[in-house]
C-alpha positions as CSV (number, residue, x, y, z in Angstrom):
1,X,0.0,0.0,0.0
2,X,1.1,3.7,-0.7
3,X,2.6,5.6,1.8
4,X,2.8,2.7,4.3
5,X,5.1,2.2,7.2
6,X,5.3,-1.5,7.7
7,X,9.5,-1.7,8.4
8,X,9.7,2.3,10.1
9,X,9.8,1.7,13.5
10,X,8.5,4.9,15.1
11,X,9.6,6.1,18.2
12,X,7.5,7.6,21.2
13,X,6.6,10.6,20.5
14,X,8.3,13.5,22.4
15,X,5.6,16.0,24.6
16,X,5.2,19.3,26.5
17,X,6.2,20.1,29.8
18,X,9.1,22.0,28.0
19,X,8.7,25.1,29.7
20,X,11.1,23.6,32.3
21,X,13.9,22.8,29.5
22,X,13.2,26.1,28.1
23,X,13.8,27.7,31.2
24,X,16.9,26.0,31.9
25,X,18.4,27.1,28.4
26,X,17.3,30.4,28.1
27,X,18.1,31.3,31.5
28,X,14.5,32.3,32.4
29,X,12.1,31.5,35.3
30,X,9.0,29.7,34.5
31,X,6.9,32.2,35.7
32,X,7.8,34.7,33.3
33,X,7.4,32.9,30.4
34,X,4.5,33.3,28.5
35,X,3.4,30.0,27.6
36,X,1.7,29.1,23.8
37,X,3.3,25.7,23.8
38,X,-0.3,24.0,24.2
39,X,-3.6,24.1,22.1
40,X,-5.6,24.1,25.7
41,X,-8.2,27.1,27.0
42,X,-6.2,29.4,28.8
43,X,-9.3,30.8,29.9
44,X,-10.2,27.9,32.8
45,X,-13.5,26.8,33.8
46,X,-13.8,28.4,37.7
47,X,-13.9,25.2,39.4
48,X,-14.1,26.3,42.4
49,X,-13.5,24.6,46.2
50,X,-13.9,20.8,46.0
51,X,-15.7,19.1,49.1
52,X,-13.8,18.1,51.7
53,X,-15.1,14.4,51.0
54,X,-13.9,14.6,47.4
55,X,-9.9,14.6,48.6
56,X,-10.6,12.7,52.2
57,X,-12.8,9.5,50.4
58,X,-12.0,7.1,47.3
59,X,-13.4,8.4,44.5
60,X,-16.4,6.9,43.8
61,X,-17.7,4.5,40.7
62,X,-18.9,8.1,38.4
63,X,-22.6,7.8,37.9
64,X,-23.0,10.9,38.5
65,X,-19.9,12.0,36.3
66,X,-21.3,9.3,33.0
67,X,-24.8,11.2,33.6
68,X,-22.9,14.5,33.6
69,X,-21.1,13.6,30.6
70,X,-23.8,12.1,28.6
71,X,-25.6,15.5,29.0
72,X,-23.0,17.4,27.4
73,X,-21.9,14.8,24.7
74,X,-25.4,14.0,24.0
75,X,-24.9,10.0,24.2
76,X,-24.6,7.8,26.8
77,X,-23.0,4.7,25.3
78,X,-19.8,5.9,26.5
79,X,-16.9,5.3,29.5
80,X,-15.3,7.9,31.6
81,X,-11.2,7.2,31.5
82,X,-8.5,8.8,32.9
83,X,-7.6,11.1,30.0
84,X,-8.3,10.1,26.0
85,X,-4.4,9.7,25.6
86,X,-4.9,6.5,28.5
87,X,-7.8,5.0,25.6
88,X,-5.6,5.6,23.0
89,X,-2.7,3.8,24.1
90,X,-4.7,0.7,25.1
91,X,-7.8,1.0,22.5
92,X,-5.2,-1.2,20.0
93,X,-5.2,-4.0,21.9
94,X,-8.9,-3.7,23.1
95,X,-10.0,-3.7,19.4
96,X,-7.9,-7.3,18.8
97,X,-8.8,-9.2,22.0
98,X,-12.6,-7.8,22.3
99,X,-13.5,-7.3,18.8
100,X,-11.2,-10.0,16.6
101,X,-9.7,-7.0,14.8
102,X,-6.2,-8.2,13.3
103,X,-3.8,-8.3,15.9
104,X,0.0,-8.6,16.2
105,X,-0.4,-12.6,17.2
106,X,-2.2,-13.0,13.4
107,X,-0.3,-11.1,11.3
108,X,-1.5,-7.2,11.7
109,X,-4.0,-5.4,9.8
110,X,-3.5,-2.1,7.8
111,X,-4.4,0.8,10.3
112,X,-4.4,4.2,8.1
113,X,-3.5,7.6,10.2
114,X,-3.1,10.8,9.5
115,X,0.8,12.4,7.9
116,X,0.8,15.1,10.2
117,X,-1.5,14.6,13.6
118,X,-0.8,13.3,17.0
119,X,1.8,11.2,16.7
120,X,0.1,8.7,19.5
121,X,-2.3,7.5,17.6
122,X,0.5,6.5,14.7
123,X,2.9,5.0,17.6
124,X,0.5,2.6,19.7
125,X,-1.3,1.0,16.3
126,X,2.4,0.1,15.3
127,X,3.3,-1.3,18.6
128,X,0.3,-3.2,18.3
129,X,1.5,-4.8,15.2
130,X,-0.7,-2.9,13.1
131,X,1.2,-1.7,9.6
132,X,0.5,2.5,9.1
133,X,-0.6,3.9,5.8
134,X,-0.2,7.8,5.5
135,X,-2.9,10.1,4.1
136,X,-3.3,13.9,4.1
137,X,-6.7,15.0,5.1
138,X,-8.8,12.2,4.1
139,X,-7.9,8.4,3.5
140,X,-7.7,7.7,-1.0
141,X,-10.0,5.4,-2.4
142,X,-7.5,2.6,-3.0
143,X,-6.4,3.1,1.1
144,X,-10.1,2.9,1.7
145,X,-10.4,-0.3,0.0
146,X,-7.8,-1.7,1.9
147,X,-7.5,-0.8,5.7
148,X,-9.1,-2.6,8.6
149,X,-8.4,0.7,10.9
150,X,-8.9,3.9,10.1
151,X,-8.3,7.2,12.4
152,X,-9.5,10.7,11.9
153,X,-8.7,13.4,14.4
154,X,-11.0,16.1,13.6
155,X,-10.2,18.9,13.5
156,X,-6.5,17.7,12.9
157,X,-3.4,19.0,15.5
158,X,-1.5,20.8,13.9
159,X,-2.9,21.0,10.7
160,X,-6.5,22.5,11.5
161,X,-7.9,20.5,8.7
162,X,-11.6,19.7,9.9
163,X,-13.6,17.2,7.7
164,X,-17.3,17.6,7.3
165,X,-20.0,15.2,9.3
166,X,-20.9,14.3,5.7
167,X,-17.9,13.6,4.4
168,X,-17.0,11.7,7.9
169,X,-20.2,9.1,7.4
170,X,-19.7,8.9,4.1
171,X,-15.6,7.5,5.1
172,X,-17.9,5.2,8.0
173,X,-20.3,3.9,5.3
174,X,-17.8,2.7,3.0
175,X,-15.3,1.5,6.0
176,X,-18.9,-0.3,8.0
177,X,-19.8,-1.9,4.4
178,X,-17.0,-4.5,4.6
179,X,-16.2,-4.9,8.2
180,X,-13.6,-2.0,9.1
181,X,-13.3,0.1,12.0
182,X,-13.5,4.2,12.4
183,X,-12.0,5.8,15.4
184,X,-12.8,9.7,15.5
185,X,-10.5,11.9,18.1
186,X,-12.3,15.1,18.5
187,X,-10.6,16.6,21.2
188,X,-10.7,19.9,20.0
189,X,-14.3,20.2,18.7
190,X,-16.2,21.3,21.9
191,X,-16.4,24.5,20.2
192,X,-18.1,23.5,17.0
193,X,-19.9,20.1,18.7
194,X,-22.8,19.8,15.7
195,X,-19.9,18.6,13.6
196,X,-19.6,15.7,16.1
197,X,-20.3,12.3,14.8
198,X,-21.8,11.9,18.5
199,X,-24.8,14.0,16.8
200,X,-25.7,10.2,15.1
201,X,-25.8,8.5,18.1
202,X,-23.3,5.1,18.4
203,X,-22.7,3.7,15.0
204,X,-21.6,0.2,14.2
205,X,-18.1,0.0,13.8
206,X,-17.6,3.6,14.9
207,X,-15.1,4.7,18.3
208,X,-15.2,8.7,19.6
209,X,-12.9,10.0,21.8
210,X,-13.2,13.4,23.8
211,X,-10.9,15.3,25.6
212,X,-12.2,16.9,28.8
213,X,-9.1,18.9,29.4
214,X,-8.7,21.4,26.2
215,X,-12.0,23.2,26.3
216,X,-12.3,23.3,29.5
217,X,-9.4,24.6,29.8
218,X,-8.5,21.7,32.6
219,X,-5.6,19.4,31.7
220,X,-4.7,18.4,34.7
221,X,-8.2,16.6,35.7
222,X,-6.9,14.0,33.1
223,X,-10.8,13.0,32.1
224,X,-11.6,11.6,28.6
225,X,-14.5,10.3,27.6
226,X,-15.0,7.1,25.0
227,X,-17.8,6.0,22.8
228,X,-18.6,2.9,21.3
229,X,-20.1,-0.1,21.2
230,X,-20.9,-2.3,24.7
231,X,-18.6,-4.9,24.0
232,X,-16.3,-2.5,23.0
233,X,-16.7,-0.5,26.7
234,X,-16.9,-3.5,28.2
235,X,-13.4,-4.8,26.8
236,X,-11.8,-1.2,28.4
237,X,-13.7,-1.0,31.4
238,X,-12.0,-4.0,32.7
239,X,-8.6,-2.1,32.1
240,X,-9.4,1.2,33.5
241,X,-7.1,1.3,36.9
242,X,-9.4,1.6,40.3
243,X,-10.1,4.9,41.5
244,X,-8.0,6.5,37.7
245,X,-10.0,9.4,37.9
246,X,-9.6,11.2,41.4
247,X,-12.3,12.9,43.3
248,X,-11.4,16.5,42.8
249,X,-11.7,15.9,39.4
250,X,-15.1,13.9,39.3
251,X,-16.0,17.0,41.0
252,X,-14.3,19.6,38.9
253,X,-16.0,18.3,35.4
254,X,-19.5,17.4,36.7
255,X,-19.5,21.1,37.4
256,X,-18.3,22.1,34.2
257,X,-20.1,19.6,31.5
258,X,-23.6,21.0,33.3
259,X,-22.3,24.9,33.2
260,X,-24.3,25.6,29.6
261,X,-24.0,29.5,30.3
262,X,-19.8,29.3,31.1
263,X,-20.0,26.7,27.5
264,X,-21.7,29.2,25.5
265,X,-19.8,32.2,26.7
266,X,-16.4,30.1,26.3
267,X,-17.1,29.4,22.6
268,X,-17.6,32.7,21.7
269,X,-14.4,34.0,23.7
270,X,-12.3,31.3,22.0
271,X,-14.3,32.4,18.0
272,X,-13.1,36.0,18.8
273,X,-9.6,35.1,20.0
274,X,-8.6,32.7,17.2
275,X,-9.8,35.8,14.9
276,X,-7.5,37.8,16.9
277,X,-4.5,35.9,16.6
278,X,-5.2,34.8,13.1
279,X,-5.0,38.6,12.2
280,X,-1.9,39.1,14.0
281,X,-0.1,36.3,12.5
282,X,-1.1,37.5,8.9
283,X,-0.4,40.9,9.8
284,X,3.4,39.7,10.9
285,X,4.2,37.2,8.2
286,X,1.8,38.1,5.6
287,X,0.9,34.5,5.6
288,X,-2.6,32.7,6.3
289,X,-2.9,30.2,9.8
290,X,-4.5,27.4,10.1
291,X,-5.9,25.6,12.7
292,X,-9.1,25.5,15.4
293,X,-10.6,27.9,17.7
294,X,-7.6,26.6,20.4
295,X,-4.8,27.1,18.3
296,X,-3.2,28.7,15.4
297,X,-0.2,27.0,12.9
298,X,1.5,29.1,10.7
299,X,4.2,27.8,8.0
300,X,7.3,29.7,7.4
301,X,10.5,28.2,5.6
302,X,12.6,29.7,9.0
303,X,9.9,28.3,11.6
304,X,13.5,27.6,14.1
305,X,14.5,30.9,13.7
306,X,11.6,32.0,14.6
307,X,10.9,29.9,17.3
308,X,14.1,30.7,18.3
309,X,13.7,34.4,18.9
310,X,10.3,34.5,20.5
311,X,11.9,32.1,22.6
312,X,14.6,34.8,23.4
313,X,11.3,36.9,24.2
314,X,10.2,34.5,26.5
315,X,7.1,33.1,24.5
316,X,7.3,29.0,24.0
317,X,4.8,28.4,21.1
318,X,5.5,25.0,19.6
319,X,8.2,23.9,16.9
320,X,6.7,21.3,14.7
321,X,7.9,17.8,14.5
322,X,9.1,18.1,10.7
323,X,10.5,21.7,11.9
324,X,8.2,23.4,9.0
325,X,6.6,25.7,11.1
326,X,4.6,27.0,14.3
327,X,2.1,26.3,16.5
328,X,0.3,29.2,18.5
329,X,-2.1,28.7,21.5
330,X,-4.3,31.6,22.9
331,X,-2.8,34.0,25.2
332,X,-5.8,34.5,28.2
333,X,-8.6,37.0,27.1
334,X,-8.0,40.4,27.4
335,X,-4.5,39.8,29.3
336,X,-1.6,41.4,29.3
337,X,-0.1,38.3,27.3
338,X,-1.8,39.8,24.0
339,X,0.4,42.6,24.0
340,X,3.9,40.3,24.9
341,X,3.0,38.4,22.0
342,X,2.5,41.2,19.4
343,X,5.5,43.3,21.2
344,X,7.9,39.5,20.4
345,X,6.2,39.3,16.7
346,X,7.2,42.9,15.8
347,X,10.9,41.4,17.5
348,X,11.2,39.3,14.7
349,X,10.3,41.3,11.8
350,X,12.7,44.1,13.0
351,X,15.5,42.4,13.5
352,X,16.4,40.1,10.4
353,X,16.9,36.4,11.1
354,X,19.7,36.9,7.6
355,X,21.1,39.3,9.7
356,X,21.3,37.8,12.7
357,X,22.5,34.1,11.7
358,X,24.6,32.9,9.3
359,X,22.5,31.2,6.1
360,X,22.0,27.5,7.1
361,X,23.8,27.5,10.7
362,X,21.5,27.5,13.7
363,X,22.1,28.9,17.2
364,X,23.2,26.1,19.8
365,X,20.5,26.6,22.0
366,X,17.8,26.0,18.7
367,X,19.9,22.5,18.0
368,X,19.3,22.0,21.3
369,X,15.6,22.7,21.7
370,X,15.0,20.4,18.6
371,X,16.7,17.3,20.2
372,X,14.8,17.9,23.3
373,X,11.9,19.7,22.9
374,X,9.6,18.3,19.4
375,X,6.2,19.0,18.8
376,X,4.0,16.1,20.4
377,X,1.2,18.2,19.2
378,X,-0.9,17.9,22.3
């Protein structure tokens, strides 16, 4: 098959948490970094004091956190886990052992994933002993045809590519018509949910994972959510750890999947801000973003360079994986960190990167940075 990876062995992809490398290099305190590394709200839900009961008692089974859930998804087949990137590392091996997918034991089947996306998704179907076939924003025919996986994350990190609902159960129909599987990752579409294939209810053959953390703003709850079949939720169930998801968090998005007013207000916030800095990018580079309403990738021919001085500026955005360019999370609304990142932009236009480096030669601390601190696109 075209573009396939069967003999590539990929490594584990490389995360955030670089502000503290960062830091360490560029001589700089955390705290007074301004931090774009991340496509998550920066605008927080409020959650607020937990009960004394939620960090004294073991957290409890989650009724009250699935009935919470379904509310805001809209469907209740699902399973509360402790963050979507815990289903997607073990959602390989589920689909073998519960559903008699091809596994590593007969052979491997063909799972197709995006060129450019999270590179999780790529890493744990491999390990699996799935072979990878490579598309751009939606599978070929022939790869189609051919696959017995296929994943979508919609809209795509870092390339902002969103695929219609039609053109997404149109992909399901032909993939459901002879047996194949389609796993959706729509962690960033809280703020355009009618383009959720949750609006069609549980589909044969069909897996959804959400992401608590980005819209909310929330990472560090570490609450997904998964939608499927029973067997399928069955199958994981039995592999979610006891007591995964604490009781502060339980708490903490109960609170917010119920909070329609702080949902509403939130999408429009983040509609205005990605506006804002789409503008600002163009107005810099003179080049067109892409991306969702929680992040911004722009594609310059010097993206290290760049990265390199707003690092100098104190502003970590994210240096892509292939090094071909930039991603840019919100600063907070109406903070101060609007003007930091304009004042760092203007930086680099004034001062020429020609002028400023030798043609081909990077800094050390940019060689650096891109042997410790890749684009896991998170």
């Amino acid at each position: 098959m075209s573009n396939s990876a069967k003999n590539a062995v990929l490594k584990a992809p490389i995360h955030g948490g670089c502000l503290q490398v960062l830091s360490q290099i560029y001589d700089r305190p955390v705290e007074d970094w301004l931090d774009l590394s991340s496509g998550i709200n920066p605008n927080q839900y409020p959650v607020g004091q937990c009960s004394q009961s939620a960090w004294s008692r073991l957290p409890s089974r989650g009724e009250s956190l699935n009935s919470a859930a379904a509310a805001y998804y809209g469907c209740r087949s699902l399973l509360m886990v402790p963050g979507s990137q815990w289903a997607i590392e073990v959602l390989p091996s589920v689909i073998g052992e519960v559903l008699n997918y091809p596994s590593q034991q007969a052979g491997g089947g063909v799972a197709l994933v995006p060129k450019s996306g999270y590179a999780e998704h790529a890493y744990h179907w491999q390990q699996a002993g799935y072979t990878l076939s490579f598309y751009s924003d939606l599978p070929t025919a022939e790869q189609r045809k051919l696959c017995d996986v296929c994943i979508v994350i919609n809209p795509n990190n870092p390339t902002g590519y969103s695929a219609s609902l039609d053109a997404l159960l149109e992909l399901h129909k032909e993939l459901n018509a002879r047996g194949a599987l389609l796993l959706v990752d729509e962690a960033f579409i809280d703020s355009s949910p009618q383009q959720s294939m949750l609006t069609q209810g549980v589909l044969p053959n069909l897996i959804v994972l959400r992401s608590f953390g980005k819209f909310f703003g929330l990472a560090g709850a570490r609450v997904g959510s998964v939608f499927g079949s029973p067997a399928l939720l069955s199958g994981m169930a039995e592999r979610v750890p006891l007591w995964s998801i604490s009781g502060p968090s339980i708490e903490a998005a109960e609170r917010a999947f119920l909070d329609k007013a702080w949902q509403a207000k939130a999408r429009r916030v983040l509609t205005l801000d990605t506006a804002r800095l789409a503008k600002l990018l163009m107005e810099t580079f003179g080049r067109k973003s892409v991306g969702c309403e929680l992040f911004q990738t722009l594609y310059l021919d010097d993206a290290p360079l760049v990265f390199e001085k707003l690092c100098r500026a104190g502003v970590a955005v994210r240096l892509l994986d292939n090094k071909a360019g930039l991603r840019f999370g919100l600063p907070m609304h109406e903070s101060d960190g609007w003007g930091r990142l304009e004042s760092a932009l203007n930086n680099c236009l004034r001062q020429s990167i020609e002028r400023d480096f030798v043609a081909g030669q990077l800094p050390e601390t940019t060689k650096l940075l891109q042997q410790e601190v890749m684009c896991g696109t998170e």
